[in-house]
N, C-alpha and C positions, 0 to 999 in steps of 0.2 A: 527603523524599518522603512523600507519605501518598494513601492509597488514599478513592474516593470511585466512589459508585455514581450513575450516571448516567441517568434513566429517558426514554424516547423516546416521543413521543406516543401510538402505540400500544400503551404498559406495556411495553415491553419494558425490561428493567434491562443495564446495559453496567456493567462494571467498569472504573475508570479508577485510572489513578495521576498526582500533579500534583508537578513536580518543581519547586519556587520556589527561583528564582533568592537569593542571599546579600544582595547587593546591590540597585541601581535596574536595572529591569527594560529591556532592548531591544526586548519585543518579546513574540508569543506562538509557539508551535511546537507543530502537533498533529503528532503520528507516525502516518501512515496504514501498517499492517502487510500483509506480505504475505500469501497465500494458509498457510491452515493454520499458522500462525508466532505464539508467543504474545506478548506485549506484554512477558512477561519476557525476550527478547530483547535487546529493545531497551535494558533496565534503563542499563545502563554508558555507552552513548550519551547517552542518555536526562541523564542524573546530569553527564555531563561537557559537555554543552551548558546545563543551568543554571548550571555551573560559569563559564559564559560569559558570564552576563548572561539568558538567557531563559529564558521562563517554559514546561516542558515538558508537555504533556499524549499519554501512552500511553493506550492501550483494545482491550478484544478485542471485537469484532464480536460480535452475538448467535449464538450457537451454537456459539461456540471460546472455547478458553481458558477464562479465570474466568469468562465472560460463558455457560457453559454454564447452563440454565435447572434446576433442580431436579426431576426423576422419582426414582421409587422406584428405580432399578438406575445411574441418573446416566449415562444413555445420550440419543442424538438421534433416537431412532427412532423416528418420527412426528412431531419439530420441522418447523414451518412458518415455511422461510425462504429468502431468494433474495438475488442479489444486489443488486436496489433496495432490498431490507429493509437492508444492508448498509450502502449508501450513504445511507439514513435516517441511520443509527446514525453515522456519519461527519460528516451533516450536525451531529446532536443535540450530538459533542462538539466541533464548531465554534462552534456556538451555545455552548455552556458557558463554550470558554474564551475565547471572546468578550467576553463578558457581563462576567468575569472582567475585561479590560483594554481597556474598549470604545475607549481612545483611541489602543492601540497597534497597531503593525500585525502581523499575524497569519501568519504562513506553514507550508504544506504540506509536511512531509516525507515522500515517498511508499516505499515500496519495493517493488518489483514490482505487486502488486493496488492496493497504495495509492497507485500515480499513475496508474492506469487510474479509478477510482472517480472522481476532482471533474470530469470531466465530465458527469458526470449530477447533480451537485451540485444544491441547489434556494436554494442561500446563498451563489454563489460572489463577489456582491458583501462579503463578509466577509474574503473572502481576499486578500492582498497579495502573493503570489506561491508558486510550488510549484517545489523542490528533488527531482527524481526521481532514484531511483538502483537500479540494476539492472532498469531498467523494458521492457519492452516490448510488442507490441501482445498477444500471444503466441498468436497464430494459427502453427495447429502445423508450418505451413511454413517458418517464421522461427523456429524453432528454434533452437537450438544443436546440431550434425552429430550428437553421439551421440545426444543426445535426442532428433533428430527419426528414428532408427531404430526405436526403441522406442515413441512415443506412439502409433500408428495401436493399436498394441495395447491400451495402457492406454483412448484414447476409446471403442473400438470393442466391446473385449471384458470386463473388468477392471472399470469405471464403472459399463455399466449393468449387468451382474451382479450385483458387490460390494451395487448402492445399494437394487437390485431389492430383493436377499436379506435385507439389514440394514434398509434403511426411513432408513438412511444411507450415506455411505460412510464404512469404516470403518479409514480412513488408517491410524492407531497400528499397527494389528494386520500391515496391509499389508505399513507401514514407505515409505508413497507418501503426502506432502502432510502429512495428519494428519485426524482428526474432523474431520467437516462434514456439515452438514444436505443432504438427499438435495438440495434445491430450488435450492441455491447450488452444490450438484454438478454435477449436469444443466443450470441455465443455464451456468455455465463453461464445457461439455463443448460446446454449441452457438456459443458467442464462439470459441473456440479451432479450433472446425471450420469459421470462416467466414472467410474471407481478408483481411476488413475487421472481422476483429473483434468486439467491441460495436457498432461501428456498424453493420458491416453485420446484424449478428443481431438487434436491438433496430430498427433504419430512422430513420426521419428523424426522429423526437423525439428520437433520441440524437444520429445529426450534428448537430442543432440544439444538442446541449446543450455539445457540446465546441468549437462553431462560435460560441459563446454566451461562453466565456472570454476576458477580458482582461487575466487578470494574466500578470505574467510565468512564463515556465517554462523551468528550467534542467536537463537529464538529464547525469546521470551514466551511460556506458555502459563496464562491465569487461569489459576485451580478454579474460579468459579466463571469463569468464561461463559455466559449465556448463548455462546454460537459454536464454537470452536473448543473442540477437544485436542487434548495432549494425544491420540492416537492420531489426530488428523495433523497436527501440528509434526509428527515424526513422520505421514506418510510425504508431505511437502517435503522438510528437510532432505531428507532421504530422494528427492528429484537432482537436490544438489549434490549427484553421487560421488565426484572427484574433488570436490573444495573440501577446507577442511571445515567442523562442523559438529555445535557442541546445542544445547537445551538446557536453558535455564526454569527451573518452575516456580513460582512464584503463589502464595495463599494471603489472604486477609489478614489471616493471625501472623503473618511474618511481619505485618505494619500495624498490627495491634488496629485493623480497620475491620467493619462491617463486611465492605464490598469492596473490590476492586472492578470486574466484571472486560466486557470486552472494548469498552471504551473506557473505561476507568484510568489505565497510564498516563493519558493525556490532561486528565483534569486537574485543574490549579489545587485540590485537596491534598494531593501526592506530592507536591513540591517538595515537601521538605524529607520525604522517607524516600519515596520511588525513584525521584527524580535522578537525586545523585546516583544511584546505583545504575541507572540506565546511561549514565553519563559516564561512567566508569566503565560500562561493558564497552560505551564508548569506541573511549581513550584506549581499551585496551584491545579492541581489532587490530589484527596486521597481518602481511602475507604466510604470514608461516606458522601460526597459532592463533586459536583462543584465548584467551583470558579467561 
């Protein structure tokens, strides 16, 4: 692995880690991360998918994680940033590891935020297909039951408070989400309070853009998902109305486990049950089917 800084049209610097395959490459994998979740996350996944054959590329979004910009107190308050600036930053390490294996073909692993984002893509002819898992649209009615008792609280009262007061919101301290730039706060807060979404909060240049996708898309949806339900996970998919586009669902007792949950794919517990099947959904993206 070795770490590389990544810069976006607009100067902004993204921190990336590039995980090269041992052997002849199958292919490229960017890891699109989820909300407030840093790319060290991902590491172990990350490590054991070039273990595969591909070539891996993690990155934290501008304003999380490493990718946080340098102030004197290493704070976000006053950062200008949203979630298109996001989905720049998304595009940017498309383009990179593109560039990187222009001949191979290139796939999306999303995880919650990061299979909602490549619909607004501006590169998605780069893309050879998107692997979602624990994704969905996460309009707060499609919740998951305990969480959808709590959130009216957190959008309503908590958000704009918190982001008011800080000039961010300020997750860590919460112990809700994590650091994030006030701008990518507040557009969230509006997606989630609107029944359709990004589509419907953003309007027709965003249904155009997920209307606009032809690669394949394959979701992963976990039966005990403590965020994200299987109705929210098809009302997402279903943004992708022209690609082709299948739903996998996945439960505890299929890996003879406890929990899975909505971070559970990524954790090194799963290596040996989950991993390869995710790896296999893979392999088996392409323009013209499912797997």
């Amino acid at each position: 692995m070795r770490t590389e800084v990544i810069q976006v049209s607009d100067g902004a610097k993204l921190m990336a880690r590039i995980y090269e395959p041992a052997g002849p490459s199958q292919g490229s994998v960017v890891i699109g991360g989820a909300m407030g979740v840093r790319q060290d996350f991902y590491a172990a996944f990350a490590q054991w998918l070039a273990g595969q054959g591909w070539r891996v590329t993690t990155f934290d979004y501008r304003g999380s994680g490493d990718s946080v910009p340098d102030t004197p107190h290493g704070r976000l308050r006053g950062f200008k940033a949203d979630l298109y600036d996001w989905t720049r930053d998304y595009e940017t390490v498309i383009d990179h590891a593109h560039a990187a294996q222009p001949e191979q073909p290139l796939y999306l692993l999303g995880h919650s935020l990061g299979a909602q984002l490549p619909g607004l893509l501006g590169n998605q002819h780069k893309v050879s297909g998107l692997l979602s898992v624990a994704a969905g649209s996460g309009y707060w009615r499609e919740n998951a039951p305990q969480l959808k008792r709590i959130v009216p609280y957190f959008w309503f009262f908590i958000v704009p408070l918190a982001t008011r007061l800080c000039g961010y919101f300020p997750g860590r301290k919460l112990k809700m989400v994590g650091d994030l730039p006030a701008g990518v706060m507040l557009q969230w807060r509006r997606w989630c309070l609107n029944p359709r979404y990004s589509v419907g909060a953003e309007g027709e240049a965003a249904r155009q853009g997920y209307a606009s996708v032809t690669f394949p898309v394959l979701a992963l949806s976990v039966t005990d998902d403590e965020l994200m339900t299987l109705r929210g996970t098809h009302s997402l998919i279903g943004f992708y109305e022209n690609a082709p586009r299948d739903i996998q669902c996945i439960a505890p007792e299929d890996l003879s486990v406890r929990r899975i949950g909505h971070f559970g794919p990524f954790r090194p517990e799963h290596e040996a049950l989950l991993w390869p099947r995710m790896g296999q959904w893979l392999a088996g993206l392409s323009r013209s089917a499912v797997a």
